[in-house]
Legacy VTK file of the C-alpha trace (Angstrom):
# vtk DataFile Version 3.0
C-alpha trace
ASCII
DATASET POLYDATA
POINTS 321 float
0.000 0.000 0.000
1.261 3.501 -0.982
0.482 6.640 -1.393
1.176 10.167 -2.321
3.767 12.189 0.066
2.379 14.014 2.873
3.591 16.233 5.139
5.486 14.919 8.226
4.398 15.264 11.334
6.608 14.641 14.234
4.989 11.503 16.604
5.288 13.209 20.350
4.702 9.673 21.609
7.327 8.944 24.987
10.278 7.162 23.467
11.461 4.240 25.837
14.716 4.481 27.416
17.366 1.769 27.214
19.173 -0.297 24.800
18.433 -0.058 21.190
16.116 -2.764 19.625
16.977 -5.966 18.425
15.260 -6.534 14.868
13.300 -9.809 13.475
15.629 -11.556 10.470
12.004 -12.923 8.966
9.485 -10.606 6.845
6.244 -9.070 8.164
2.990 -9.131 6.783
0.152 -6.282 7.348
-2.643 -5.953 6.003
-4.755 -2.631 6.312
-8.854 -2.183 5.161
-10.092 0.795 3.360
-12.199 3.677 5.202
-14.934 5.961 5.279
-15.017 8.626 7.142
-18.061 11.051 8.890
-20.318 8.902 7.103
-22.668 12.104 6.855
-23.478 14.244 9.984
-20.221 12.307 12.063
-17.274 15.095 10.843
-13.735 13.987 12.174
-15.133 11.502 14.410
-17.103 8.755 12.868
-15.423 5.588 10.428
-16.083 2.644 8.695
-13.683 -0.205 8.070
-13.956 -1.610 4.514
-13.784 -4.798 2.836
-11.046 -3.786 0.704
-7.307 -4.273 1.682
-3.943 -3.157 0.514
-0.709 -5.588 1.222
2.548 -5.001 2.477
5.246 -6.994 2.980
8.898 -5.372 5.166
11.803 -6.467 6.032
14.708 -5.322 7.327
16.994 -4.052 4.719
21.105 -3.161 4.164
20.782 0.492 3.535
18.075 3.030 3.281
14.671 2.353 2.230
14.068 0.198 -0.999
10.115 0.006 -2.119
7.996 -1.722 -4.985
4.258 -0.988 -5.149
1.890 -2.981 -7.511
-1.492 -1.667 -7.905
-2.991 1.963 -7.265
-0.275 4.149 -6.979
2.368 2.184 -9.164
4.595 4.759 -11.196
3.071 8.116 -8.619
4.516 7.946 -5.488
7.916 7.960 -3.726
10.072 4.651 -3.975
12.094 5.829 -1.077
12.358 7.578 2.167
9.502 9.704 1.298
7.128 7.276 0.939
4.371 7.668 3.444
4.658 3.502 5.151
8.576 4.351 5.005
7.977 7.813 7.009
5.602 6.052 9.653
7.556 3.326 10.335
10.641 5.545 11.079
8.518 7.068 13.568
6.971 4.062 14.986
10.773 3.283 15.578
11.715 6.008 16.657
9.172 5.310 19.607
10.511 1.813 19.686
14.475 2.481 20.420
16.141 3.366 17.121
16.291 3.102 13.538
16.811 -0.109 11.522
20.019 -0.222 9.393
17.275 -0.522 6.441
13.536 -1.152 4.883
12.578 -3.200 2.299
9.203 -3.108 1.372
6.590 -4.548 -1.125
3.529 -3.016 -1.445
0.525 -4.844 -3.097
-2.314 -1.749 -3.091
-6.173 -1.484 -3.745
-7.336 1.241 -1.825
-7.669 4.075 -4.535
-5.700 7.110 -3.745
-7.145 10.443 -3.162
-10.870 9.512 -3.404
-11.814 9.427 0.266
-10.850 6.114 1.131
-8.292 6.478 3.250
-5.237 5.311 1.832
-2.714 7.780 3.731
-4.824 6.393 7.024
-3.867 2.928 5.754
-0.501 3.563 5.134
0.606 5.184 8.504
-1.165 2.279 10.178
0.695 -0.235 8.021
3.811 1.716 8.857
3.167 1.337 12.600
2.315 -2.069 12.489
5.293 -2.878 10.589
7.805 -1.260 12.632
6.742 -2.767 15.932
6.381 -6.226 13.980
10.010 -6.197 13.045
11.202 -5.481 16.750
11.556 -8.179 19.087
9.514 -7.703 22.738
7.606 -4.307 20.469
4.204 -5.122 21.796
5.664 -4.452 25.327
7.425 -1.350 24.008
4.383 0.121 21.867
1.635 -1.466 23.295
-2.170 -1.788 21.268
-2.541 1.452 23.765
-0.224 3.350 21.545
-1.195 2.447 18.471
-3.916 5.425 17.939
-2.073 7.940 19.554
0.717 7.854 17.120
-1.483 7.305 13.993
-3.318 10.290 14.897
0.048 12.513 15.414
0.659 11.603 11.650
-2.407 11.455 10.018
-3.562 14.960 12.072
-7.054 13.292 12.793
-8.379 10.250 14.144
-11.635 9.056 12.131
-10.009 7.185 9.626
-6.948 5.653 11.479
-9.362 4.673 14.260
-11.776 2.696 11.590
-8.584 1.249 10.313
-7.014 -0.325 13.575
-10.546 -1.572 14.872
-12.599 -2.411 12.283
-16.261 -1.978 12.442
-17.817 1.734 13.101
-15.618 3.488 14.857
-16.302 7.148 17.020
-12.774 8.770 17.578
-12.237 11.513 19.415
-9.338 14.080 20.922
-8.991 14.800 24.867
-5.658 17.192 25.499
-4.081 16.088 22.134
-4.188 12.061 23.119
-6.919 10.227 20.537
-9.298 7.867 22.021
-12.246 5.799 20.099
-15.172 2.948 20.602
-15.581 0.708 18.581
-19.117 -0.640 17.016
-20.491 -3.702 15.623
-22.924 -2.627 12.338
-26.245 -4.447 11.892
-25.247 -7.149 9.550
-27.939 -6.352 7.173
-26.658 -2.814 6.171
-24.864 -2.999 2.970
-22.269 -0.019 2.323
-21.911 0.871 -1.147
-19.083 2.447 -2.764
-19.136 4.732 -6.155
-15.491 5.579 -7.073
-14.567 8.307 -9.416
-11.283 8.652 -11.659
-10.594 11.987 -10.307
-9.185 12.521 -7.375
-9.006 15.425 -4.598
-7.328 16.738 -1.794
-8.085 16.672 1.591
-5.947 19.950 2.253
-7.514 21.614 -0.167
-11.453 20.958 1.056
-10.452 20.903 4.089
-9.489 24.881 3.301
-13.662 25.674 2.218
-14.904 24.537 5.563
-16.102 28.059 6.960
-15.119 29.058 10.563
-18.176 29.401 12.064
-21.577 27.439 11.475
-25.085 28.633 12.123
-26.221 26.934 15.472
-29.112 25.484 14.133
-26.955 23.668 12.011
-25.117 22.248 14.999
-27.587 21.375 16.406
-28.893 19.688 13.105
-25.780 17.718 12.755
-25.825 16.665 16.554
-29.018 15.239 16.537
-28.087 13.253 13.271
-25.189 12.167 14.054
-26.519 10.433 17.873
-29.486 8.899 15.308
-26.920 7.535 12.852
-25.307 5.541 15.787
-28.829 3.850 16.547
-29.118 3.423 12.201
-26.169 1.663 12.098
-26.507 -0.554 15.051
-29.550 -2.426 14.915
-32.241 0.500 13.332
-30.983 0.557 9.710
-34.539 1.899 8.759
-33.312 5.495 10.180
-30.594 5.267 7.752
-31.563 7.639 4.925
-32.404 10.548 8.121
-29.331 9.969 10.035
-26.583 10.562 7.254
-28.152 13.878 6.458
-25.368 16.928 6.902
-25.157 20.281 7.519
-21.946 20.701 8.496
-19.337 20.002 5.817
-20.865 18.585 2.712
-22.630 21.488 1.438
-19.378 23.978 1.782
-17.542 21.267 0.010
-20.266 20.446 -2.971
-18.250 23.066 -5.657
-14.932 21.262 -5.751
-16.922 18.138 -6.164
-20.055 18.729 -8.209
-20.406 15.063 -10.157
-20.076 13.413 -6.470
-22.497 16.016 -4.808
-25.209 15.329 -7.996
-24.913 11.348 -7.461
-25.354 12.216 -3.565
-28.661 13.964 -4.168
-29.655 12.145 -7.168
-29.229 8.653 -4.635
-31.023 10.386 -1.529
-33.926 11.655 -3.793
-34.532 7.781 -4.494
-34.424 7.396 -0.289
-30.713 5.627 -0.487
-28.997 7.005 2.582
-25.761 8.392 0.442
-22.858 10.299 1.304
-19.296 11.658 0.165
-16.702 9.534 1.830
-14.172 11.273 3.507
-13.007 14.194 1.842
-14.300 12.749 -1.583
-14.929 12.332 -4.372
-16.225 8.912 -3.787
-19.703 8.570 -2.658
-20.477 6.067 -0.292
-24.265 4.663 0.208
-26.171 2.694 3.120
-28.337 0.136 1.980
-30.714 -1.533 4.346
-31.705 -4.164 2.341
-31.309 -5.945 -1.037
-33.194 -4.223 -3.243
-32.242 -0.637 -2.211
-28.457 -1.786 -2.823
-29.521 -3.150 -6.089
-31.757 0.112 -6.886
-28.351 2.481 -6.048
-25.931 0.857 -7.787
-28.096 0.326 -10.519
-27.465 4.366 -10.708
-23.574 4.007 -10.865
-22.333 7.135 -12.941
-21.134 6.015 -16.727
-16.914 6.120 -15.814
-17.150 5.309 -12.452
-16.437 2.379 -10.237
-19.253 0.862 -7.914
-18.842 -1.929 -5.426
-20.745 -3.689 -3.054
-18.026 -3.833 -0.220
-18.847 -5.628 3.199
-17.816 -4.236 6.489
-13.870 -4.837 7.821
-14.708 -6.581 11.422
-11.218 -7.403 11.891
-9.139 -3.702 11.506
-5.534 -3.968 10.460
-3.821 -7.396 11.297
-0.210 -8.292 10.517
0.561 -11.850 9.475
3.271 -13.240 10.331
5.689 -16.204 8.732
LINES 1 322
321 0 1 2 3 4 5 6 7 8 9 10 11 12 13 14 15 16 17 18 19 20 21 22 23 24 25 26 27 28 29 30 31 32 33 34 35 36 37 38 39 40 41 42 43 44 45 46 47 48 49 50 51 52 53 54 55 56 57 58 59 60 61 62 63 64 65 66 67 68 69 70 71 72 73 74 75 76 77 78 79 80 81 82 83 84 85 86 87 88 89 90 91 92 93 94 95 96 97 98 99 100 101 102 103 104 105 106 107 108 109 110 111 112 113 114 115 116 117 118 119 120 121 122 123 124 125 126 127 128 129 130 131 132 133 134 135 136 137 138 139 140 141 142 143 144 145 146 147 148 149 150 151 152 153 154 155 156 157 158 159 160 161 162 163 164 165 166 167 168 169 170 171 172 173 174 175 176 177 178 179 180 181 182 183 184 185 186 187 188 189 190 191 192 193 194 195 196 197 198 199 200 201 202 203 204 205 206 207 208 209 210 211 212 213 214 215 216 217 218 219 220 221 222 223 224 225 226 227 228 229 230 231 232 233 234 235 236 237 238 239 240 241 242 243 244 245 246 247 248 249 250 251 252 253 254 255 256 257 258 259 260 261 262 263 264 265 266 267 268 269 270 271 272 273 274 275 276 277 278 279 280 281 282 283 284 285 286 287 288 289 290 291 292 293 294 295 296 297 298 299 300 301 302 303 304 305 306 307 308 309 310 311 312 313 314 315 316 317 318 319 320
């Protein structure tokens, strides 16, 4: 799994004290499900873990970082130190004792990048995972405890990394900088939809037509929403289309996105509970039953990818030999 560069941001985790790590001869395996994130009225708290999985494969290496990537991203992004798993894991090691005398990596990758999926969430977990994979004794020295703290010091927010690690529906939030979350199990008859475009955006940039102030009905809007989308998605999947409605981000960010904001309304006008996922453009839809899946992608956009994807349970797991 790989993706574009982003900028680093320096892990504040405690580093442990003492000798420097002793490093695992044999590979490690991680593998690291897709995301959604808000998932409507939840903004920078709520996630869903996906049923679709990038692959990577480090070792420890003779010099420098060395990285092949098959899949999305093959021929865009950095090969090297700058690539986004290589830049995690040298923090992750950071907080484990010290740097590795090298990283091999090979990176088999299906989360599309830049479409509000959550590939740069996947790849800083991945990193993490790695990194304390390859040490000997680093569960003791970065303990499951750790695990979303750090993400979210790299990432910058904790939705999608939280979905990622735990699977399931995830509510993340921020108390004096440290990231917390719950995690949820979603009625099993919900089916999440995704519509994929070929263009891509960045989160930066609608991130940047977010206003600074909201009106407080819409707060209170969102609030009421969001608590109702928790019930939706846990056992009152009927609620569905009323409990992804949004006030909050989606409309500010509808003009950098206006294909993805059509299929929104065009899907919700039919009573399909549809959102942008993430920070788009990919559209993500609810389905309580069958037929209502069938009936949305049955509206799939001509050039775009739709799939039926089930929910992650499981969160990032590393395998290994």
């Amino acid at each position: 799994m790989s993706v574009p560069a982003k900028p680093a941001r320096t892990a504040r985790t405690a580093r442990p004290t003492g000798p420097r790590p002793a490093f695992r001869g044999a590979p490690a395996h991680v593998r690291v499900p897709a995301t959604s994130a808000n998932l409507g009225p939840g903004f920078d708290s709520f996630g869903l873990a996906l049923g679709r999985y990038d692959d990577v494969i480090a070792r420890i290496g003779e010099d420098g970082a060395q990285v092949d990537v098959a899949g999305e991203g093959a021929g865009d992004v950095p090969l090297g130190e700058d690539h986004l798993i290589v830049r995690s894991m040298r923090a992750a090691f950071d907080v484990l004792g010290g740097q590795p005398r090298g990283i091999d990596l090979v990176c088999a990758n299906r989360i599309p990048h830049g479409r509000g999926l959550g590939s740069s969430s996947a790849a800083i977990c991945a990193g993490i995972l790695l990194a304390r994979a390859l040490v000997l004794g680093g569960e003791d020295l970065l303990p499951d405890s750790a695990l979303l703290p750090l993400a979210n010091e790299l990432e910058g927010h904790p939705d999608n990394v939280a979905a990622c690690l735990l699977g399931g529906m995830t509510i993340a939030w921020t108390d004096e900088g440290a990231a917390h979350a719950v995690r949820l199990a979603p009625d099993p008859s919900i089916r999440v939809l995704a519509f994929i475009p070929q263009t891509t955006s960045s989160t930066k940039a609608v991130r940047g037509l977010l206003p600074a102030t909201v009106p407080y009905a819409d707060a209170v809007f969102n609030t009421s929403r969001a608590a109702l989308l928790v019930a939706a998605l846990t056992g009152n999947p009927g609620a569905l289309l009323t409990a992804t409605d949004d006030r909050l981000h989606q409309p500010y960010r509808a003009s950098a996105m206006p294909e993805s904001a059509g299929l929104v309304a065009a899907l919700r006008s039919q009573g399909i509970a549809a959102m942008i996922s993430g920070a788009g453009p990919s559209v993500l839809a609810l389905a309580p039953d069958p037929a209502t899946a069938a009936a949305a992608l049955a509206g799939t956009p001509a050039g775009w990818e739709s799939e039926d994807l089930a929910v992650d349970a499981a969160g990032a797991r590393v395998i290994l030999d």
